[in-house]
N, C-alpha and C positions, 0 to 999 in steps of 0.2 A: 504494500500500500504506500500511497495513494494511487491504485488503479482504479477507475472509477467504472463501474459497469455501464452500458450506455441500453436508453428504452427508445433507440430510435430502431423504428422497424416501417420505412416508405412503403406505399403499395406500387405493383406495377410498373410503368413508364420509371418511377423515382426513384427506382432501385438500381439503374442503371448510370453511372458518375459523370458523362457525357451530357447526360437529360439534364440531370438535375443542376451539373454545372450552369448548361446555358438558358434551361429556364428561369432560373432564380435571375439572372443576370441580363437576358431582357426581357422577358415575360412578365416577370412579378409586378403585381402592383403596389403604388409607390402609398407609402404608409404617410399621412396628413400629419406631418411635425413641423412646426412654427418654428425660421431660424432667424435668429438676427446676428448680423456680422458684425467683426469687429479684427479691427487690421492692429496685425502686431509687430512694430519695428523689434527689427531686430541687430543686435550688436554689428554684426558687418556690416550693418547697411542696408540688407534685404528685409525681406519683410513677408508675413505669411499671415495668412487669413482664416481666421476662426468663426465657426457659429455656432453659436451659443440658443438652447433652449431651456425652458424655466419647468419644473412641476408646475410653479404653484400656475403659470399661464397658461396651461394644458387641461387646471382642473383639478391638480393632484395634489394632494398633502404632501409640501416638500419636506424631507428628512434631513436637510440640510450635509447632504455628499452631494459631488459631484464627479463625474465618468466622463473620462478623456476618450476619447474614439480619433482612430487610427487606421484609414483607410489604405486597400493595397494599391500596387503596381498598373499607375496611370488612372488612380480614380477619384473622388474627393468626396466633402461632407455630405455629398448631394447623393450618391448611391442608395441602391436602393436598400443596401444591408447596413448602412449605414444609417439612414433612415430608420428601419425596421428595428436596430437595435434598442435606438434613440427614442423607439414609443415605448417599448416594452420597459426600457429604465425609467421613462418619466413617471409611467404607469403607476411602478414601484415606490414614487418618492423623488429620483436622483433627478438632480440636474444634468446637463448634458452639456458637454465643450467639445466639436468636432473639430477637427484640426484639419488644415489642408496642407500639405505639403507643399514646396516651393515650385511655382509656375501649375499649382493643379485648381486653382479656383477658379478658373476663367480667364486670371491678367497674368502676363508675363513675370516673373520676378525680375529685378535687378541686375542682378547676378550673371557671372559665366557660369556659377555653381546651381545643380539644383536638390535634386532630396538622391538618397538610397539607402540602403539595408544601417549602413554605420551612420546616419545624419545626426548621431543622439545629440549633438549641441542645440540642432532646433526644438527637439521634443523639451530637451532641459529647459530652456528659456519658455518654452510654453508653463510647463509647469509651475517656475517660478513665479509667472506671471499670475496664474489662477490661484497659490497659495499666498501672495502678495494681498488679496482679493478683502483675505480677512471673512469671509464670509459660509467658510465652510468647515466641517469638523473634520475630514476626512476626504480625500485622494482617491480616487480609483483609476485604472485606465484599461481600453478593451482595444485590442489591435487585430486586426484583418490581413492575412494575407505580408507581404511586405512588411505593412504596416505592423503585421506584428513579430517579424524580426526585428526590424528596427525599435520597439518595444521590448526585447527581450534583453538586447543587445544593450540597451539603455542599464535595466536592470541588474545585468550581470558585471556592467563593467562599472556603477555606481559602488559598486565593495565599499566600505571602509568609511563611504561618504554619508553625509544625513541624507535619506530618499524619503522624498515625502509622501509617495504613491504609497498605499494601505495595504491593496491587494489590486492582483491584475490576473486579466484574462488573453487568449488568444485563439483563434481561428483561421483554420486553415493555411494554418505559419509553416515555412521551410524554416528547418532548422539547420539542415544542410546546403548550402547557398548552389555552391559546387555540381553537388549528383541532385538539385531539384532543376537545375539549368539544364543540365543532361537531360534528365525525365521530359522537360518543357519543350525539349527541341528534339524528343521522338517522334516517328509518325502520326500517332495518333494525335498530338497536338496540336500539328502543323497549322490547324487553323486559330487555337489561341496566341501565338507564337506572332501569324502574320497580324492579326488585329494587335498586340502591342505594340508590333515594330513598326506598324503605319503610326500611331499616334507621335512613338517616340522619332521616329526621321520626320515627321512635322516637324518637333518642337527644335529638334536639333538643326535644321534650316532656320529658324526663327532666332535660334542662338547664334546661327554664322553670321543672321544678317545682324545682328547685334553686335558682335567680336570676329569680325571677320579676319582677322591679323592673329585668331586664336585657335581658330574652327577650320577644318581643311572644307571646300567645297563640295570634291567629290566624294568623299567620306561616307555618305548615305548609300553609294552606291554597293558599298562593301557591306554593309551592315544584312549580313543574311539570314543571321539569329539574335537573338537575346543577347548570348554570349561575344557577337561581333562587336554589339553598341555596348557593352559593357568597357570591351577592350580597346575602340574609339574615340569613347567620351566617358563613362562613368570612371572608366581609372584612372588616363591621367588628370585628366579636372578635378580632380579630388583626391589627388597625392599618391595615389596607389600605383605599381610598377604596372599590373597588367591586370586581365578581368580575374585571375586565379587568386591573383594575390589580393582583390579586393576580396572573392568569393571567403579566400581563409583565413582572412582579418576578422569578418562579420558574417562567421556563421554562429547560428543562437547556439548550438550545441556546446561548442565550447565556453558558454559563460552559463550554463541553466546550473551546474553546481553551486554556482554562487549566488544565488538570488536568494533570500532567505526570505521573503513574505509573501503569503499562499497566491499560488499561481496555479491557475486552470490552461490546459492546453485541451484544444477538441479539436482533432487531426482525423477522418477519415480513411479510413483501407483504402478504400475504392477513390482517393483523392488523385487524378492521373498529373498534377503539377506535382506531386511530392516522393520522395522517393524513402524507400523502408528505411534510412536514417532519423527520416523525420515522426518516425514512431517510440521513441523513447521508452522501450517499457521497462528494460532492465534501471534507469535511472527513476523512472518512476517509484518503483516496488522498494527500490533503498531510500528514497524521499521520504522528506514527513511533512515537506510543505506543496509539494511537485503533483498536482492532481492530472490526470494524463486517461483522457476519454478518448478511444478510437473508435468509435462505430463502423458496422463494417460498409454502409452507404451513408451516401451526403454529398460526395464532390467535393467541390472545392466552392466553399461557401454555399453549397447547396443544400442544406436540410432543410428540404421543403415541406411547407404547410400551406398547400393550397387556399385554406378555410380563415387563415387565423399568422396569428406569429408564427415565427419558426419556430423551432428546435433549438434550434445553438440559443436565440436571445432570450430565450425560457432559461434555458441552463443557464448562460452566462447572470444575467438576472439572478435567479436564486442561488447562485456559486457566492458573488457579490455580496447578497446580504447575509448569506448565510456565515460571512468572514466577521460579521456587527456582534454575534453574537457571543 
């Protein structure tokens, strides 16, 4: 223990990791949560945009937390899991603070630099900012996808430091940077792969015409996987030799021993982005704070509930308060 037995059991079509991947992702419908933005300089210079949603605006008896939400790779507060988790915490009481990564809310950022798996100095500054606030007893934060490497990555590498997050969660996180890249750029992917890599050779034309003296022009044209634009742009732009060596800087695996306040992982079997690294059990079973749910369907962020909330934001929800008591 902490292995956590899982009661997800899809019917049909949703048992299948494919389905459920791409229906959660555009099919679902978008859960009615009120945000209001709020832009937050940040020490370089750039800047990243927050939305923020209330209990008590929703309706709800607020409990006075609030829950950081941490969207994955090329998406932001506006998702629809983002969204969905966003109801099911207000529901409960918690405030909600969704964070956008840099260049994901709609406007460019600043910067030559923008977000990946290691960015924990913007997650820190967000933080700071919402315990700044003075208005809340307690910290939470839930990561998706990316987003919740770059959350774990936070947490394992804050050791020794005051962390003000209480407890956190994650969903459908590579733990392994490296072989979920690999998995990502199998066949059967091939179609999640080209919809990342169109958004990301947008943005990175948008950066040349920015930094054109920084950014090679043809550059896009090599970029054939994940792994191409990682070793294009995500390494050297952010200090790193090549895309391996950012993949083995900022994988969560190597920091999940140190994280010492209760953390939920809910990683699926049948998740076709992640590869059996990212199933922790033997680290699980020696934990006492390391809760580690693998259902054997769901996708990748796909625990679907046609009818109602998901799955994961039920869980994640009651994992949350269940850490209050």
């Amino acid at each position: 223990m902490p292995l956590v037995p899982s009661d997800y059991y899809p019917k049909n079509w949703f048992k299948n990791g494919h389905f459920s991947t791409i229906f959660s992702a555009k099919f679902r419908f978008n859960a009615a949560v009120k945000f209001k933005r709020q832009r937050l300089e940040l020490s370089d210079g750039d800047f990243i945009d927050l939305d923020w949603s209330y209990a008590r605006e929703m309706g709800h008896e607020p409990n006075h937390h609030v829950v950081i939400l941490l969207h994955g790779l090329e998406g932001n507060a506006q998702r629809t899991y983002i969204r969905g988790q966003a109801q099911q915490l207000l529901s409960v009481g918690f405030d909600v603070c969704a964070m956008n990564f840099r260049g994901c809310s709609g406007v460019p950022n600043r910067m030559l630099q923008s977000y990946n798996a290691g960015q924990t100095q913007d997650l820190d500054q967000v933080i700071i900012h919402v315990s700044h606030l003075y208005q809340y007893q307690r910290i939470f934060a839930v990561g998706f996808s990316l987003g919740g490497s770059l959350l774990l990555n936070y947490l394992g590498q804050k050791i020794g430091q005051h962390n003000k997050i209480f407890a956190a969660a994650v969903v459908s996180t590579p733990l392994d940077l490296s072989a979920s890249i690999q998995r990502l750029s199998s066949w059967d992917n091939r179609l999640y792969q080209w919809v990342f890599l169109s958004t990301l050779k947008k943005k990175y034309r948008e950066k040349q015409r920015q930094f054109p003296m920084a950014l090679s022009l043809d550059a896009p044209k090599a970029m054939r996987t994940l792994k191409d634009f990682d070793n294009l742009y995500t390494a050297p732009v952010h200090g790193y030799l090549n895309a391996e060596d950012y993949y083995n800087k900022n994988s969560p695996i190597k920091h999940l021993e140190r994280i010492n306040i209760p953390l939920k992982i809910l990683n699926a079997l049948n998740d076709t982005f992640l590869s059996k690294t990212c199933i922790p059990i033997d680290l699980a079973q020696r934990s006492k704070n390391i809760y580690l749910e693998a259902p054997k369907h769901g996708g990748h962020v796909g625990f679907c509930n046609p009818k109602g909330a998901y799955y994961n934001e039920k869980r994640i929800a009651q994992f949350l308060i269940n850490t209050l008591d």
